[in-house]
C-alpha positions as CSV (number, residue, x, y, z in Angstrom):
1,X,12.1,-1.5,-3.6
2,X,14.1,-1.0,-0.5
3,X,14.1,-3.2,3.2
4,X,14.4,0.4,4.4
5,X,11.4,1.9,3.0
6,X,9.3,-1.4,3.7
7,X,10.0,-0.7,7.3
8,X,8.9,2.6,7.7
9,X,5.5,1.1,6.7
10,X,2.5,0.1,8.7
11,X,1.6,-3.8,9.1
12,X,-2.0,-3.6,6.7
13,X,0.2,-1.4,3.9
14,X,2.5,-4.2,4.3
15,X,0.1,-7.4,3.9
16,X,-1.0,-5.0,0.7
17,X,1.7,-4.3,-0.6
18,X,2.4,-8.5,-0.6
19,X,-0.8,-9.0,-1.8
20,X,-0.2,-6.8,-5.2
21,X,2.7,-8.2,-5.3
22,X,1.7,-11.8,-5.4
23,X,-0.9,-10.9,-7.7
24,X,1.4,-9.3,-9.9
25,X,4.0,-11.9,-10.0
26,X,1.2,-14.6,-10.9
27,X,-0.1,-12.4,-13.7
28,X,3.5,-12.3,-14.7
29,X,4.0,-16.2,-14.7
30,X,1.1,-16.6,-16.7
31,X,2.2,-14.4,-19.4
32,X,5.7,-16.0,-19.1
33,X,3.8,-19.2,-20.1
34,X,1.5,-18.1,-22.4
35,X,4.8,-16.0,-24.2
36,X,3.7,-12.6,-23.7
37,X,6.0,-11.1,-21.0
38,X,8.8,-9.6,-22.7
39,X,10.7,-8.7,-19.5
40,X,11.5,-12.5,-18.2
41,X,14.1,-10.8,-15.4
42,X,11.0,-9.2,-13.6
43,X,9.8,-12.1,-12.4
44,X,12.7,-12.7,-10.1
45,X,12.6,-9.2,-9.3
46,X,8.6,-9.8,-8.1
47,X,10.0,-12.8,-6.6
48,X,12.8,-10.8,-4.3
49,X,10.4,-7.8,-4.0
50,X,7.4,-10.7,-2.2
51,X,11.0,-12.0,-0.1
52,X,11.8,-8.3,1.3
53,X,8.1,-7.5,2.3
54,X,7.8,-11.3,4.1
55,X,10.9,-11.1,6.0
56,X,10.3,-6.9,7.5
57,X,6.8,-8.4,8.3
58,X,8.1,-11.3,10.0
59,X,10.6,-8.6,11.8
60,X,7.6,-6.6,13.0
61,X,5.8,-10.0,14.2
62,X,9.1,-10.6,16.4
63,X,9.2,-7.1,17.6
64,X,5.9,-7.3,19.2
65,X,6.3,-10.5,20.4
């Protein structure tokens, strides 16, 4: 997922899209635990993905500020 495609989207898509996303990255973690995710890498991937949506929502907060 791409900064630039994050910011062509609207505020509530936004707080969705980090909502799956946190949701997603904890169902990952728990499977990382439990030794059933095979694909370790995406959990820093989920991490990054959470990173990019936080900081274009902090941009639009500042933008409107």
């Amino acid at each position: 997922m791409k900064a630039s495609e994050l910011q062509s989207l609207a505020h509530e898509e936004l707080v969705q899209k980090s909502r799956d996303l946190r949701d997603e990255f904890f169902n990952a973690r728990v499977k990382h635990s439990t030794g059933q995710l095979e694909n370790t890498a995406r959990l820093g991937t989920l991490r990054r993905d959470i990173a990019r949506v936080e900081t274009v929502l902090r941009e639009k907060r500042e933008a409107t500020k």
